[in-house]
Structures are given as C-alpha cells and as structure tokens.
C-alpha positions in Angstrom: 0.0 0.0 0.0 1.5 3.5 -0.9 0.1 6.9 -0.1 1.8 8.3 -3.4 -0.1 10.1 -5.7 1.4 7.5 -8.4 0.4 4.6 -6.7 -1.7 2.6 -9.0 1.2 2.8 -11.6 3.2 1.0 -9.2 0.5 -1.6 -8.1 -0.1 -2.6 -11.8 3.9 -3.5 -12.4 3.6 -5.3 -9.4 0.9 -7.2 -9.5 1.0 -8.0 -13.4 4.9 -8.0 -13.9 6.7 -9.8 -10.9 3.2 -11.4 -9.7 1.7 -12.2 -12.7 -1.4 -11.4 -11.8 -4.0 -9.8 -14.1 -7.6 -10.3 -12.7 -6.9 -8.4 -9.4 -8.4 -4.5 -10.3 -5.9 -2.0 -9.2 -7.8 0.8 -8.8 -9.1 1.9 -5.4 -13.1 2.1 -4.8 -13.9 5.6 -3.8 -10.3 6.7 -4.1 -10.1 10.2 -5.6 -6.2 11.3 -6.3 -4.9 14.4 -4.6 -4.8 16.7 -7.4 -8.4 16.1 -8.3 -9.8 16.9 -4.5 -11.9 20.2 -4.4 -9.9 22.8 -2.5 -9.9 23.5 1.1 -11.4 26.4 2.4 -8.4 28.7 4.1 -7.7 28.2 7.9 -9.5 30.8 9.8 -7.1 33.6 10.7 -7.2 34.1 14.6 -5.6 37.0 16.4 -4.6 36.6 19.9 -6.1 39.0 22.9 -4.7 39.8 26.3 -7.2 39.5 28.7 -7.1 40.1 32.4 -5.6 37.3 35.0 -8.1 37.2 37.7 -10.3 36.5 34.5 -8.1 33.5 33.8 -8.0 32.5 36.8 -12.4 32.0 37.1 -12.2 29.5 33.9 -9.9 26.9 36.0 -11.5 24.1 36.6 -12.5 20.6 36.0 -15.1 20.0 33.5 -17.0 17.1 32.3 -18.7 16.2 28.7 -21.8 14.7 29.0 -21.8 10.9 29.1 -24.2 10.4 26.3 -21.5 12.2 24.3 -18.3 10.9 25.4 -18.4 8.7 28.8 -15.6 9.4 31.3 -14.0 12.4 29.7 -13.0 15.1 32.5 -10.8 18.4 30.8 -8.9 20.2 33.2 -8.4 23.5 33.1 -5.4 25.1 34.8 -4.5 28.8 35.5 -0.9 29.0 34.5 -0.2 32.8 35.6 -0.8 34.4 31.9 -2.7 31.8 30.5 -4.9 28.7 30.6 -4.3 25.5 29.2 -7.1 22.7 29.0 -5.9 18.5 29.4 -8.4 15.6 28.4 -7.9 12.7 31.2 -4.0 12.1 30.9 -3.4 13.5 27.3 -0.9 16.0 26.9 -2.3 19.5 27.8 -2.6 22.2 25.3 -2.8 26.4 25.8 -5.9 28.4 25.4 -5.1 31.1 23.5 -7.7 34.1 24.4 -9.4 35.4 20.7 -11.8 37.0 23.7 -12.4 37.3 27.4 -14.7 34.6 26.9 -13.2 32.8 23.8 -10.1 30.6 23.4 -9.0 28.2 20.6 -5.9 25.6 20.6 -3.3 24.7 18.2 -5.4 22.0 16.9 -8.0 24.9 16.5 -10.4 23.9 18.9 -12.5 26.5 20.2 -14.0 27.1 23.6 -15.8 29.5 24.9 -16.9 30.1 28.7 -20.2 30.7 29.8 -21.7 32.5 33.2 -24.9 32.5 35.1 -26.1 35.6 36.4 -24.3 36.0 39.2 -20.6 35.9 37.0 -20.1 32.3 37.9 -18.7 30.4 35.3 -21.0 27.2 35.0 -19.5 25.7 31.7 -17.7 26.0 28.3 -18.6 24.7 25.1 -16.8 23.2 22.4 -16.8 24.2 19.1 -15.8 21.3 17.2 -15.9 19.3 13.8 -19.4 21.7 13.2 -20.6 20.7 16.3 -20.9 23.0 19.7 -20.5 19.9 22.6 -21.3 21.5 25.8 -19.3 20.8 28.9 -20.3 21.6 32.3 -18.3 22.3 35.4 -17.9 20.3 37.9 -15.1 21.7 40.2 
C-alpha cells in the first residue's frame, strides 16, 4: 500500500509484472487522487487578545462532557499565571489562547468559549468542534 499520488502505476507492475497477476483490479473504490480533491477552504485567521488574569484564573477548573457524548471524559483547566491551558484525562495538555475574554482556541484549533450565570459564575464551556458546539459543564 503506498500513499503516493502514483500509486496505481506501481501496483499494476507489481501485480502484473513480478506477480503475474492480471484479474486483481488495481484501482481503489472511492479513491479520488490528490490533485483532483476540491480545494480546502483557508484556515481561519485568529488573532490573539490579552485578557485580564483574575479572569483567567475563574475559567480553572474541572469539567465534564456529558456521558451520552463521550463517557468518562474530564478536561482540566489550569491557570498558568498568563494563560490557561485545557488537558483531556491524561493527554498532553494544550494552551488556550484568548481570541476574547470569553473565547479561546488551541493549536489544533479547537475553540471554547466560557459561559456564566447571572451572578458571574462560570458554570460551563462549550466546544466548538468538527461543526458541532458539545457543551461541557463544570464540575469543580
């Protein structure tokens, strides 16, 4: 199996040259080369904003995505003096970086974004992933 564009040129010596084989079909159901893919939409530009420490520090926090979701999936978010970072279970963590006071995204361009009840108290973030906005509520 190759992941070269040039594959199939490669499988057909093989198969019919040093294997003689000729009734296996060489060409890949559903496979569409790399140069005939429809192009991507550009990566969304995002700009980084400073925002205030002690409101850092009101987003740290355990959370937990619902169960009927993903079962037994606790993020972590830690206060780290000038910024957050979030950690899944015992993955590797990753930093928030701020777009807003409420927003942050990750290297892997997640995006989160914090939400409050009435009284200022944050009660749980949501993630903005894949199209879909998975909220997560917070349990510590």
């Amino acid at each position: 199996m190759t992941n070269s564009g040039n594959g199939e040129g490669i499988f057909k010596d093989l198969l019919e040259v040093l294997l003689k084989n000729t009734y296996t079909p060489i060409e890949w159901e559903g496979y569409t080369p790399y140069d005939k893919l429809p192009p991507r939409p550009p990566l969304k530009q995002r700009i980084q904003v400073a925002v205030d420490p002690t409101v850092l520090q009101r987003y740290a926090g355990r959370y937990c995505i619902p169960p009927d979701i993903m079962p037994n999936i606790i993020l972590t978010v830690r206060w780290e003096g000038d910024h957050l970072s979030v950690q899944e279970n015992d993955e590797p963590k990753q930093e928030l970086v701020p777009e807003s006071a409420t927003q942050f995204f990750t290297i892997a361009d997640d995006v989160y974004t914090f939400e409050t009840d009435a009284q200022g108290r944050v009660i749980q973030m949501i993630l903005h992933a894949d199209g879909k906005d998975i909220p997560i509520k917070r349990i510590e």
